[in-house]
Backbone as numpy.savetxt, mean C-alpha at the origin, in Angstrom:
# Nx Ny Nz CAx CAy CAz Cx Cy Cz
-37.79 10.06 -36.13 -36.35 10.27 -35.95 -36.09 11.42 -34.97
-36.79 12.67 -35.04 -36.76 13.52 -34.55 -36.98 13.33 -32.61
-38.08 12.28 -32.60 -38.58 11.95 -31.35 -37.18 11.16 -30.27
-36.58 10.43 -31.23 -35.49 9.42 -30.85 -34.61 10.24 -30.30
-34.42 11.35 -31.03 -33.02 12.58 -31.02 -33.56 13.08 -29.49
-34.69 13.56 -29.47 -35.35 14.41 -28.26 -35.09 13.01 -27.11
-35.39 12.23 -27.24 -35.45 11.12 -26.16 -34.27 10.57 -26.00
-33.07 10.81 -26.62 -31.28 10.85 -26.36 -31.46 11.69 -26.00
-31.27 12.52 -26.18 -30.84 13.96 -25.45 -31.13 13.87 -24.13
-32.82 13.40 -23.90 -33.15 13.62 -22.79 -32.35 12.77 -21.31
-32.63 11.59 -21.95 -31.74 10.59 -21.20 -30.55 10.25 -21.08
-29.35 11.47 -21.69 -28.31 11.97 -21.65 -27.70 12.96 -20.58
-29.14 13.56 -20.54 -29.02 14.84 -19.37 -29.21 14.41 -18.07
-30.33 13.04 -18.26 -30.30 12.53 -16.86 -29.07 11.84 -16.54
-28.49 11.36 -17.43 -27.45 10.49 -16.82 -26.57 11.04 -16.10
-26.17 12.57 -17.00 -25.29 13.59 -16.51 -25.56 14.10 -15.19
-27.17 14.32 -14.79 -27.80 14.55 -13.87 -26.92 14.26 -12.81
-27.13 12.56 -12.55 -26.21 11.56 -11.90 -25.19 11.20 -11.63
-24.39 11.46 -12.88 -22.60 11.75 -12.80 -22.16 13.16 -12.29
-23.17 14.21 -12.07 -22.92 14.94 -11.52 -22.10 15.20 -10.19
-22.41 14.52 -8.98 -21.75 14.74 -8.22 -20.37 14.42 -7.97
-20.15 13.08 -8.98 -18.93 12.03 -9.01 -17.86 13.57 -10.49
-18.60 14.00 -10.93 -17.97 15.07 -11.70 -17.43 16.43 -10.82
-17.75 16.89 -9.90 -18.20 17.68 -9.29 -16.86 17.48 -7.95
-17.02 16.47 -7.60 -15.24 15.99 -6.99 -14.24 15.01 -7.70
-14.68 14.72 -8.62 -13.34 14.50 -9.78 -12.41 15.90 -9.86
-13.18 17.06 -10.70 -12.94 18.22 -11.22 -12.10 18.85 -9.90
-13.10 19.02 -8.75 -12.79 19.82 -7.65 -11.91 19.72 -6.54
-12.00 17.72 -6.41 -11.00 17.51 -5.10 -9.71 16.49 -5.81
-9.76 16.59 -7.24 -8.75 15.23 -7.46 -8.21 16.15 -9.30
-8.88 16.12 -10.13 -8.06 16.87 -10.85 -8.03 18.56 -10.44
-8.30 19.04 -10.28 -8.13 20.11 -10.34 -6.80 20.67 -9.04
-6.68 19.99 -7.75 -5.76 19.98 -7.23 -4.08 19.01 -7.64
-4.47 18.21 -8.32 -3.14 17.46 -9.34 -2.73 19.00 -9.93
-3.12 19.78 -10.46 -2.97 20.83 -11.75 -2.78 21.85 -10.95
-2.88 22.17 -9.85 -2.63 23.40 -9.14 -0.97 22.38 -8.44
-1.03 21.40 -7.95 0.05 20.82 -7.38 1.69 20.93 -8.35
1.10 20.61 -9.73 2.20 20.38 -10.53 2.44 22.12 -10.80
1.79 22.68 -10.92 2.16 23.85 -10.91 2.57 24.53 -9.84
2.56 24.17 -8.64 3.11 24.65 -7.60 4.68 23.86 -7.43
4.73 23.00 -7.62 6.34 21.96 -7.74 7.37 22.88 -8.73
6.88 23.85 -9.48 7.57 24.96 -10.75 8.12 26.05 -9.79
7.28 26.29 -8.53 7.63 27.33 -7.97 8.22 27.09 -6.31
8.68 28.68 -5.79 8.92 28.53 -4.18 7.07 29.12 -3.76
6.82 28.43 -2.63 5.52 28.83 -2.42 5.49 28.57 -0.99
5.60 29.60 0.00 5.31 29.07 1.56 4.09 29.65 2.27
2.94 29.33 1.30 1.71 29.17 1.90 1.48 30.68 2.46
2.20 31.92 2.38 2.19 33.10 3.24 1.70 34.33 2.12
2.67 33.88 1.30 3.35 35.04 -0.35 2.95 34.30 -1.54
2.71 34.90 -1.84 2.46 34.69 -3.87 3.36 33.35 -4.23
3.12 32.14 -5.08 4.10 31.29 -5.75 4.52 32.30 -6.46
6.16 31.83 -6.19 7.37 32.44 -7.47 7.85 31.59 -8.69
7.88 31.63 -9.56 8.27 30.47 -10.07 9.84 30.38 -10.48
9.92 29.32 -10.27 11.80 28.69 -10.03 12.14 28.05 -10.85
11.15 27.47 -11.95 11.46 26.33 -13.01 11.93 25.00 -12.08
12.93 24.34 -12.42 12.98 23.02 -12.00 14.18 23.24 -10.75
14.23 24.17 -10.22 15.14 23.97 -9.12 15.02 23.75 -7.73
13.14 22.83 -7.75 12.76 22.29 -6.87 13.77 21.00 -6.92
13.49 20.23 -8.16 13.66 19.20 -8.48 15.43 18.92 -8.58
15.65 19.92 -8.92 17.09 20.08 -8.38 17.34 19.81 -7.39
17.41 20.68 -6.39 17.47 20.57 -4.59 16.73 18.92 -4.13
16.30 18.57 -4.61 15.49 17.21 -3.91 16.77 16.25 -4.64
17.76 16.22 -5.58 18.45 15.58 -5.46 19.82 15.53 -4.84
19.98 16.59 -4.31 20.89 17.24 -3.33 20.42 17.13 -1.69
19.52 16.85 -1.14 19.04 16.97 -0.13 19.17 15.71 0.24
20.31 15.08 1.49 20.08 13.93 2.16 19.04 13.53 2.73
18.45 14.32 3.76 17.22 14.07 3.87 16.03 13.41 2.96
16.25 13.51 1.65 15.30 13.22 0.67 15.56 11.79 0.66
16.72 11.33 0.65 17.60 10.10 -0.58 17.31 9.30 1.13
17.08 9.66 2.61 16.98 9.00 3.67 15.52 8.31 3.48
14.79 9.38 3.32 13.37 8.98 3.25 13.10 7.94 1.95
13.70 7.81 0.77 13.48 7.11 -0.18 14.28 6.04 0.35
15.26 5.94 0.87 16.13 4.45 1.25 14.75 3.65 2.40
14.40 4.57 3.11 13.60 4.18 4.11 12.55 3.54 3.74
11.50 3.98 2.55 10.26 3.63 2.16 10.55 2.37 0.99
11.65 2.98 0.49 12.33 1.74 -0.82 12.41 0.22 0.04
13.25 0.76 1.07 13.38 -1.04 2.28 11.74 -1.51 3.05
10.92 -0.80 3.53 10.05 -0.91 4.09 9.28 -1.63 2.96
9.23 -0.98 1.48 8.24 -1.74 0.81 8.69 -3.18 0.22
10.28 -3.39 -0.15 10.85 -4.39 -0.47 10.29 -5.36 0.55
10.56 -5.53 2.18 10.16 -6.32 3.09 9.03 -6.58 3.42
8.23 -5.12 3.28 6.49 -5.16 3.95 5.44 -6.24 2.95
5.83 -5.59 1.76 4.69 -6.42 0.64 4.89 -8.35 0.14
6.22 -8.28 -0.01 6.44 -9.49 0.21 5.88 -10.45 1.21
6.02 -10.26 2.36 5.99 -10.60 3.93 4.17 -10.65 3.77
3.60 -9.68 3.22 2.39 -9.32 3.87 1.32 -10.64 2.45
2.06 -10.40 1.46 1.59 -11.30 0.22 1.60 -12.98 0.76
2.85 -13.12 1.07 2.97 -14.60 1.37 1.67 -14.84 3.10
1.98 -14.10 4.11 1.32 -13.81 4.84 -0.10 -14.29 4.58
-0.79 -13.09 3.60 -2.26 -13.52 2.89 -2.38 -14.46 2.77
-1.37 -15.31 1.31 -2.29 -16.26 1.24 -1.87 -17.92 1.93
-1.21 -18.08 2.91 -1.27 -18.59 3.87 -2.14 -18.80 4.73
-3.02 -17.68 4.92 -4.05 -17.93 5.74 -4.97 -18.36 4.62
-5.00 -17.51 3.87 -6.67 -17.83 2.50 -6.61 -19.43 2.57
-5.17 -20.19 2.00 -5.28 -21.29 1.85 -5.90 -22.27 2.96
-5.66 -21.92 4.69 -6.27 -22.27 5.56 -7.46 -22.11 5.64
-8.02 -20.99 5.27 -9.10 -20.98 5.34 -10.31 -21.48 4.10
-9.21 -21.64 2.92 -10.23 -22.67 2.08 -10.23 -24.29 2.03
-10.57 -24.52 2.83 -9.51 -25.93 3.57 -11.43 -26.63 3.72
-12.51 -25.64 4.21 -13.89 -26.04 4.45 -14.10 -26.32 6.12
-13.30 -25.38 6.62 -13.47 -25.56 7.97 -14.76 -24.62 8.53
-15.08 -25.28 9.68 -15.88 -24.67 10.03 -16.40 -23.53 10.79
-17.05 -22.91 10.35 -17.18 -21.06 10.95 -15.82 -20.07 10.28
-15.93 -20.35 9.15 -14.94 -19.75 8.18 -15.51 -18.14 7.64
-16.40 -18.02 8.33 -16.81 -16.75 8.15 -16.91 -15.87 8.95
-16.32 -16.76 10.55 -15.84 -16.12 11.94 -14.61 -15.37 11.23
-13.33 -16.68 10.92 -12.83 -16.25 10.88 -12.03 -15.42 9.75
-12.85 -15.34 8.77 -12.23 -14.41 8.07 -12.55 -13.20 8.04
-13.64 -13.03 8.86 -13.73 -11.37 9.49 -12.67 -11.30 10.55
-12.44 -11.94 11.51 -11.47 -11.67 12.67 -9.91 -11.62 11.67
-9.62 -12.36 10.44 -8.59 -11.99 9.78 -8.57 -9.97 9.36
-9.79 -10.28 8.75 -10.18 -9.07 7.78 -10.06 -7.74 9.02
-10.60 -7.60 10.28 -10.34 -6.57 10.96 -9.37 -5.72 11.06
-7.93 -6.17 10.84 -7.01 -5.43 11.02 -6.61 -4.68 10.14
-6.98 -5.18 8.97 -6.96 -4.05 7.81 -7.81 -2.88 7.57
-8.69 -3.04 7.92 -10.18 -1.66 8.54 -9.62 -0.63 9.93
-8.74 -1.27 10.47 -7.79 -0.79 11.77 -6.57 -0.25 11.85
-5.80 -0.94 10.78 -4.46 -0.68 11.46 -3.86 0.17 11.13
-4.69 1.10 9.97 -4.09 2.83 9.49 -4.75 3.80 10.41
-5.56 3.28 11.64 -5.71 4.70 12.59 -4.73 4.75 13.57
-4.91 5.77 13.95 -4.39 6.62 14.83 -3.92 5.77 16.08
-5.28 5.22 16.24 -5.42 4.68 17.78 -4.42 3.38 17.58
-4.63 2.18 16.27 -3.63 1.54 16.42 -2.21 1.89 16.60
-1.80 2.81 15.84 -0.15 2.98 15.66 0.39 3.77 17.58
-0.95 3.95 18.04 -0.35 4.63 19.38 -0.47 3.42 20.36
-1.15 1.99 20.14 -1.21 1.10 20.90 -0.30 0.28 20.37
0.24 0.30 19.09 1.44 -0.21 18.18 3.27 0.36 19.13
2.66 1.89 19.21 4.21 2.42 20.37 3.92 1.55 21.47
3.33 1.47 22.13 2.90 0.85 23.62 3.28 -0.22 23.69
3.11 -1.20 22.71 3.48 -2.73 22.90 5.06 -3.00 22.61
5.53 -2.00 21.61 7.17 -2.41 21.32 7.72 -0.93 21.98
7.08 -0.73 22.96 8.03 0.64 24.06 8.71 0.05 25.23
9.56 0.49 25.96 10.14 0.23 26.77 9.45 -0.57 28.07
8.39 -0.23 28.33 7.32 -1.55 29.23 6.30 -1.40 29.01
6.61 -2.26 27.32 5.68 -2.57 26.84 5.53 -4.34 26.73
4.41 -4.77 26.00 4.07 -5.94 26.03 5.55 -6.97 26.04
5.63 -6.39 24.61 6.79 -7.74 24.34 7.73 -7.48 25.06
8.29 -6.63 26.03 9.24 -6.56 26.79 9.10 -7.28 27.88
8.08 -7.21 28.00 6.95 -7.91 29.26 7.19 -9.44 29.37
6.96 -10.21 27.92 7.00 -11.05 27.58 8.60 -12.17 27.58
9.42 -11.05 27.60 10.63 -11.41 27.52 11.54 -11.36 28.38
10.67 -10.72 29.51 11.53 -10.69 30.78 10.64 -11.68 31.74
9.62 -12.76 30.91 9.78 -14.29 31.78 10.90 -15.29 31.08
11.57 -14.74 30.42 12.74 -15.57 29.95 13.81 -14.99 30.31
14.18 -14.11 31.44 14.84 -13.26 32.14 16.21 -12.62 30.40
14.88 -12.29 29.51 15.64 -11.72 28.07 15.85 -10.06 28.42
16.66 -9.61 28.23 16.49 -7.96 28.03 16.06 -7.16 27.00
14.90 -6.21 27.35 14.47 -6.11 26.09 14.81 -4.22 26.16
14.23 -3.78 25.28 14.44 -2.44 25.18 13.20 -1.45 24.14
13.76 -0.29 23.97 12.53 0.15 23.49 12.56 -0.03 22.30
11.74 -0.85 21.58 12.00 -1.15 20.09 11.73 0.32 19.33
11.09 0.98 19.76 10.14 1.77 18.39 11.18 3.12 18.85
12.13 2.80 19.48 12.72 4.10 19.54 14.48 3.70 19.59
14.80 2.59 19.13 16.00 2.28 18.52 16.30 2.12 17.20
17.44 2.82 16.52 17.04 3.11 14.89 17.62 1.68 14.34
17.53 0.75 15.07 17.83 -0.53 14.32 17.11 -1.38 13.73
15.78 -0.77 14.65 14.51 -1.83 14.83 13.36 -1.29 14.80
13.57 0.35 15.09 12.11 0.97 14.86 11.40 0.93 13.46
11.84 0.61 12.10 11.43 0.41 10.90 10.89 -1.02 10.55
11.36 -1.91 11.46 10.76 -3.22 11.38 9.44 -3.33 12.09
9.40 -2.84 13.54 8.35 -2.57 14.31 7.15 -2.39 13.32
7.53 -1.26 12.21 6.11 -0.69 11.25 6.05 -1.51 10.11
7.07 -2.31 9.59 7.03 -3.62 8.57 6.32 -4.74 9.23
6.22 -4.79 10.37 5.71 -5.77 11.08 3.86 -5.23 11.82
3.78 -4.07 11.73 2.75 -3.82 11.82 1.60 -4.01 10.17
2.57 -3.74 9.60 2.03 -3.58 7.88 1.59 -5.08 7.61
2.37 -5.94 7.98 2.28 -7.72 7.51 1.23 -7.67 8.31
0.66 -7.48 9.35 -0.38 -7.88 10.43 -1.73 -7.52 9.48
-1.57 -6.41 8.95 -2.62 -5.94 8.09 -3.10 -6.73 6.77
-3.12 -8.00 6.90 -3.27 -8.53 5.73 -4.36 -8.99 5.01
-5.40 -8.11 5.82 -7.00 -8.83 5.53 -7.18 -8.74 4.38
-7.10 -7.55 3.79 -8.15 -7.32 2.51 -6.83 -8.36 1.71
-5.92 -8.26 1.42 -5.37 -9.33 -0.02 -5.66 -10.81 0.68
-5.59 -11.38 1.50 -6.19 -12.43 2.35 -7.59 -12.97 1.32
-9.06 -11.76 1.84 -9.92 -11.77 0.98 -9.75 -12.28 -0.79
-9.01 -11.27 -0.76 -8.80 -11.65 -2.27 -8.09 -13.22 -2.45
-7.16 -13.47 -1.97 -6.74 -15.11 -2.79 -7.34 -15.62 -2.46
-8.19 -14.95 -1.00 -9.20 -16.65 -1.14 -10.72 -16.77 -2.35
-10.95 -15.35 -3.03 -12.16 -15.88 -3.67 -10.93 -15.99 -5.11
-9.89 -16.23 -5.19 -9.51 -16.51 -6.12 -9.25 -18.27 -5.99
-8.74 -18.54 -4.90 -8.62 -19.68 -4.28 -9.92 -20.62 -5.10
-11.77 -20.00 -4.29 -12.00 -20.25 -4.62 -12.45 -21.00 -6.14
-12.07 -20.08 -6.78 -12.33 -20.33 -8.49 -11.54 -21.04 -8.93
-11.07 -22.05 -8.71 -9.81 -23.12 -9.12 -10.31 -24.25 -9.39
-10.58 -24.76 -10.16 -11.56 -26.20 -10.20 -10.92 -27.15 -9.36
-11.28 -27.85 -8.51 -11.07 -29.09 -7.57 -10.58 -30.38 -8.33
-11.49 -29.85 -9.71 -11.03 -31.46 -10.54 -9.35 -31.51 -10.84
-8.69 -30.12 -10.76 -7.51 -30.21 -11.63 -6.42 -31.31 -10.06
-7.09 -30.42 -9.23 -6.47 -31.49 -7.34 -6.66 -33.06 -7.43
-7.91 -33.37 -8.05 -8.23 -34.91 -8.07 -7.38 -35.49 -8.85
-7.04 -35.12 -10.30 -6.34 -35.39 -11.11 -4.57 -35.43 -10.59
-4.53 -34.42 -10.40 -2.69 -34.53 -9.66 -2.44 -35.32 -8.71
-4.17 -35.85 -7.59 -4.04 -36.57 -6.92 -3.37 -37.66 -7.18
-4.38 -38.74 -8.54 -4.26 -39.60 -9.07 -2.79 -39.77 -9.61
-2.49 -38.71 -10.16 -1.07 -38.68 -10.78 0.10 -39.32 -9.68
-0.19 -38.96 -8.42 0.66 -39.21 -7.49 1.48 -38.19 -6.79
0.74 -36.64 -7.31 1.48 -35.55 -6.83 1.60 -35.29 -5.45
2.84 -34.34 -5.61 2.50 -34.01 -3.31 1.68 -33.01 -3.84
1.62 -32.49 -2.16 0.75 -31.35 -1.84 1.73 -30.12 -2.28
3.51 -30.36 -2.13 4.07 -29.08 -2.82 4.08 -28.94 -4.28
3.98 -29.57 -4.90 3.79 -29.80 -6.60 2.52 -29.28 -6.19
1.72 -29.80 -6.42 0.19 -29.14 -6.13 -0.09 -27.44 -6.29
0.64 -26.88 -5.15 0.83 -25.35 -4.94 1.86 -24.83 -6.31
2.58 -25.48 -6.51 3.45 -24.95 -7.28 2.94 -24.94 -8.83
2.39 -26.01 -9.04 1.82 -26.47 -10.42 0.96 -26.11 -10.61
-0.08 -25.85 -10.00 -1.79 -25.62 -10.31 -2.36 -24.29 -9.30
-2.24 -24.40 -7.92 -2.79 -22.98 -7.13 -1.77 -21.95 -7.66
-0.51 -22.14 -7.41 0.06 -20.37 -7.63 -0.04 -19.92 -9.13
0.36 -21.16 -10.26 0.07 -20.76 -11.85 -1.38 -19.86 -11.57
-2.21 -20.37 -11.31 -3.72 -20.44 -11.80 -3.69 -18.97 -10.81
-3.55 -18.69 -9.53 -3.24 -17.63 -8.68 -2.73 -16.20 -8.81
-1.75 -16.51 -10.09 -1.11 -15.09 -10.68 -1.93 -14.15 -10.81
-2.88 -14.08 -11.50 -3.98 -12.76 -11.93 -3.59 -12.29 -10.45
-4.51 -13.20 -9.38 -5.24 -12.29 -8.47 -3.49 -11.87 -7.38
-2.54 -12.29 -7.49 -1.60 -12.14 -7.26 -0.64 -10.77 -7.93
-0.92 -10.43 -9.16 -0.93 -9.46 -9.93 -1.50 -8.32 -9.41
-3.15 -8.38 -9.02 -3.58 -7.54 -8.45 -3.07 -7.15 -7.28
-2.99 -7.97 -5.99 -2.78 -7.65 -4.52 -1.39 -6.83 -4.85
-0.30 -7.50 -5.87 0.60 -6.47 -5.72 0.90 -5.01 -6.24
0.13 -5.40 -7.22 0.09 -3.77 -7.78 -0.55 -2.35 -6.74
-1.76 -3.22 -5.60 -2.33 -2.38 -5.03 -1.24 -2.25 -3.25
-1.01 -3.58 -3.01 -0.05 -3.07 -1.83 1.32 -2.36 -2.30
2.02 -2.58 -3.39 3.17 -1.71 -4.04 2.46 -0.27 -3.58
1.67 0.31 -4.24 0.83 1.31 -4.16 0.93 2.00 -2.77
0.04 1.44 -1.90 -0.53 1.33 -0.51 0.57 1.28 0.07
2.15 0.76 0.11 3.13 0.59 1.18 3.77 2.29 0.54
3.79 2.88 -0.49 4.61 3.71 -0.62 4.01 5.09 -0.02
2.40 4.74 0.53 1.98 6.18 0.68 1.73 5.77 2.58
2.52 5.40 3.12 2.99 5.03 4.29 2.82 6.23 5.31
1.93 6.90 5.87 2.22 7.46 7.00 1.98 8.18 8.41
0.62 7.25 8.31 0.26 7.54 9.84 0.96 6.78 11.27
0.91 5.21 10.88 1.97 4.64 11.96 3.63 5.60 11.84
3.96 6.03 11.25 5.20 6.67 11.12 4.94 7.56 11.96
4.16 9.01 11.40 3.88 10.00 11.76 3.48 9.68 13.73
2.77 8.82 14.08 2.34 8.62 15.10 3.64 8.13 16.11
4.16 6.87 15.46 5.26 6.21 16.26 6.56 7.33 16.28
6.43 8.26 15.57 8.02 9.02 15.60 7.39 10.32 16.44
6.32 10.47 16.37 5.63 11.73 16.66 6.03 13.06 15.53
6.00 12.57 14.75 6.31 13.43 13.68 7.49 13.63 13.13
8.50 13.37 13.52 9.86 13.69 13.11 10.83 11.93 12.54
10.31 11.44 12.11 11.17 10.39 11.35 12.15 9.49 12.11
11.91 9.76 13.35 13.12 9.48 14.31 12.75 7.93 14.20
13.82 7.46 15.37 15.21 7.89 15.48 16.39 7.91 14.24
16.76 8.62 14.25 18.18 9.09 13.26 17.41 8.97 11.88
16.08 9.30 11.64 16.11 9.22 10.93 14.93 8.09 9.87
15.48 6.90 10.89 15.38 5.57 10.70 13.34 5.18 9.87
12.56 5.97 10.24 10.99 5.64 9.78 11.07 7.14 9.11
11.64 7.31 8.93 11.34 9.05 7.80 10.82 8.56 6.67
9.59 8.31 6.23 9.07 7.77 4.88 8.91 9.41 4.25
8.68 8.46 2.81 8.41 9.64 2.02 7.65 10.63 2.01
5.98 10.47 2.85 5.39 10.74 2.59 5.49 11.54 3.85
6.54 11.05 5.02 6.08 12.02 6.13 7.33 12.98 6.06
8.48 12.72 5.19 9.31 14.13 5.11 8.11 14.89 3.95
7.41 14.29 2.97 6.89 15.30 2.17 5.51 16.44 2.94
5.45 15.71 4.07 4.09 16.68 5.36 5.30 17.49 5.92
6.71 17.54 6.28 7.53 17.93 6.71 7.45 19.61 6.22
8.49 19.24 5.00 8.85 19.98 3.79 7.36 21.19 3.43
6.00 20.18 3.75 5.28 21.12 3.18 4.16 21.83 4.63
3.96 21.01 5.05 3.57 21.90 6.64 4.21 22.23 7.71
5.66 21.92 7.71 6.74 22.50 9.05 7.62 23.30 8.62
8.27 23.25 7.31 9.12 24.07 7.09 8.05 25.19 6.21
7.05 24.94 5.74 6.47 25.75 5.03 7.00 25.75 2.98
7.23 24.72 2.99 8.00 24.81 1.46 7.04 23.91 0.86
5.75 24.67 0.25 4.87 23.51 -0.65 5.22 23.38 -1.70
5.71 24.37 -2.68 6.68 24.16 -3.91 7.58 22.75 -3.87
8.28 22.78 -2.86 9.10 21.48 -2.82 8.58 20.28 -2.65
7.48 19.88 -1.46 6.89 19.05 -1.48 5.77 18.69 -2.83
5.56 19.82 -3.22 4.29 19.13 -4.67 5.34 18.51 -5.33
6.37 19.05 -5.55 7.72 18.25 -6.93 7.69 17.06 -5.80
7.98 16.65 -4.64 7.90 15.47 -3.87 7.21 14.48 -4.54
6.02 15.48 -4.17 4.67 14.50 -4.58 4.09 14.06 -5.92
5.03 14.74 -6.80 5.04 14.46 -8.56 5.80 13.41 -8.62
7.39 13.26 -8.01 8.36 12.44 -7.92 7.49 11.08 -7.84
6.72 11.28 -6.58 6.37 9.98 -6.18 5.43 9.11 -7.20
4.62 10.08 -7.71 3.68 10.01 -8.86 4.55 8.99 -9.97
5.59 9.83 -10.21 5.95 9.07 -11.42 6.96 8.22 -10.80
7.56 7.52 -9.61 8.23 6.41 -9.40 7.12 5.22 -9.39
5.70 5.35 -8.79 4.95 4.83 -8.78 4.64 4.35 -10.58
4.66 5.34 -11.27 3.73 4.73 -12.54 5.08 3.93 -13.40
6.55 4.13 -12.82 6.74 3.44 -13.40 7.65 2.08 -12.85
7.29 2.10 -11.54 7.49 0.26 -11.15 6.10 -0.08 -11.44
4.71 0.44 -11.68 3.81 -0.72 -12.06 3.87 -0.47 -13.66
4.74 -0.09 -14.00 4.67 0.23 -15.44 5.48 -1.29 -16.28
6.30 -1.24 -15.27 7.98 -2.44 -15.23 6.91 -3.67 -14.48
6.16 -3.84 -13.89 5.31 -4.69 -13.50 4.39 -5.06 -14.63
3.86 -4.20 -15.05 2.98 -4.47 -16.10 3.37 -4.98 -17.15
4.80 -4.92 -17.64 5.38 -5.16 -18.88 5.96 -6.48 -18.82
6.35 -7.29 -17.27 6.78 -8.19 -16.46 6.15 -9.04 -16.69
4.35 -8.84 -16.95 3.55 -9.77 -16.17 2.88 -10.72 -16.99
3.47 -10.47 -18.62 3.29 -11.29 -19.73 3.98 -12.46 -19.30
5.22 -12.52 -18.87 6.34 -13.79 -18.46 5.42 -14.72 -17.27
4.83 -14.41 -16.44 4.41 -14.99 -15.24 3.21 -15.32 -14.59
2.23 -14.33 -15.45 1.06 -13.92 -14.97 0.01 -15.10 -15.81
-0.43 -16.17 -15.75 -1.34 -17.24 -16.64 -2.76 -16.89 -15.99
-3.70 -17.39 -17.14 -5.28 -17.35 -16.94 -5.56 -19.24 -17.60
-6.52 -19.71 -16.88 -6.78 -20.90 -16.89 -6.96 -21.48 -18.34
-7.13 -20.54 -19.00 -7.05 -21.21 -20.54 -5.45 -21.48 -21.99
-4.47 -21.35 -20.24 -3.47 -21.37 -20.53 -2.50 -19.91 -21.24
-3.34 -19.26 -21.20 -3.03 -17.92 -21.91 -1.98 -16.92 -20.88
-1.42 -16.05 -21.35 -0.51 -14.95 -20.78 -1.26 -13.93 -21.18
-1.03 -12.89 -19.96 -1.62 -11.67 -20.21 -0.85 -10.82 -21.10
């Protein structure tokens, strides 16, 4: 018994051994800065002087601040349009591409690229270029003697420009419906065949039911992913939210607030805000997803 105890122990310590490093930036780069953050959102703190603490009259001022309620209208519309657009998008192609065509593994890397791409730098500055004043699509539209203008710098259209860059990005949920795609038994298609079904009954009755899980997933993670929005912003506005305003996401007035004006107190309460709007639309998602969400054995989650 004694030997058993010594030989847990031992192979306890190794394990720890191993979780070590994954402990080591848990602690150091992810909780331990959450806990200095929320405690900095209590206070005024401009990175120079000592945090003061203010109690909640960060959180005060952030509901008083137009600027704030701009950037939330901004990221609130961007994600309403982007994730939708980018969901249906996905699996449009997945479905093409589970079709058994051939060199389907060309192209679902040439799908999949743009999502490995289209949060750098270099895209969102070749992203200004094409919807700038002579840029591509202007280019394009003046062989239809159309007038075009600078999209990414008119506040009508510069927020669509980056909703429309976001839908382009649709590789990785793409990936996903299609190995969900895959897992669909073929027999349930033969059968509806026989029945006399169309091909829209089909989608409606058997792929999207059976589809929910992995549909569940893609949205919980692009919901996620569209709200922390902000290098094409940051890049296409050059930092300032422009025009009028119009691409000010949340996340790039909260780099604002906390590296231009110098107010990190305000931005951590930002960045708590966001925390908890996030946990609770997937919270209202999660509670949703009993009604809609089926697994092949007919069951609700």
């Amino acid at each position: 018994m004694h030997k058993i105890k010594e030989l847990f122990q031992k192979n306890s310590l190794i394990a720890y051994l191993f979780l070590l490093p994954w402990l080591i930036g848990f602690f150091g780069l992810v909780l331990g800065p959450m806990v200095s953050s929320l405690y900095l959102s209590f206070t005024q703190f401009d990175l120079l002087n000592p945090p003061k603490w203010v109690g909640f009259l960060n959180y005060e001022n952030m509901f008083q601040d137009s600027r704030y309620w701009d950037s939330v209208k901004v990221t609130v519309t961007f994600v309403v349009i982007a994730v939708p657009t980018q969901l249906i998008a996905a699996l449009a192609v997945a479905m093409l591409l589970n079709k058994g065509m051939r060199g389907v593994g060309i192209y679902r890397t040439v799908y999949y690229i743009p999502s490995l791409l289209g949060g750098s730098v270099a895209i969102a500055l070749l992203w200004k270029n094409i919807f700038g004043m002579d840029g591509l699509v202007n280019s394009f539209l003046s062989f239809f003697n159309l007038q075009g203008q600078g999209w990414v710098s008119h506040p009508d259209y510069a927020l669509y420009t980056l909703i429309l860059l976001a839908t382009w990005q649709f590789g990785a949920s793409m990936v996903i419906f299609l190995a969900g795609l895959k897992q669909i038994p073929n027999e349930l298609y033969e059968a509806a065949s026989v029945d006399g079904a169309s091909s829209f009954r089909k989608f409606f009755n058997i792929t999207l039911p059976l589809l929910t899980p992995v549909l569940f997933f893609n949205l919980i993670i692009e919901l996620i992913k569209s709200f922390q929005v902000f290098t094409s912003s940051f890049i296409i506005s050059e930092g300032t939210g422009g025009p009028i305003n119009s691409t000010l996401f949340y996340t790039l007035y909260l780099y604002q607030r906390g590296f231009s004006y110098f107010d990190m107190g305000y931005a951590s309460a930002m960045a708590w805000m966001l925390v908890i709007m996030l946990g609770a639309m997937s919270l209202v998602i999660f509670i949703s997803s009993k009604y809609w969400v089926f697994y092949e054995d007919g069951g609700k989650t």
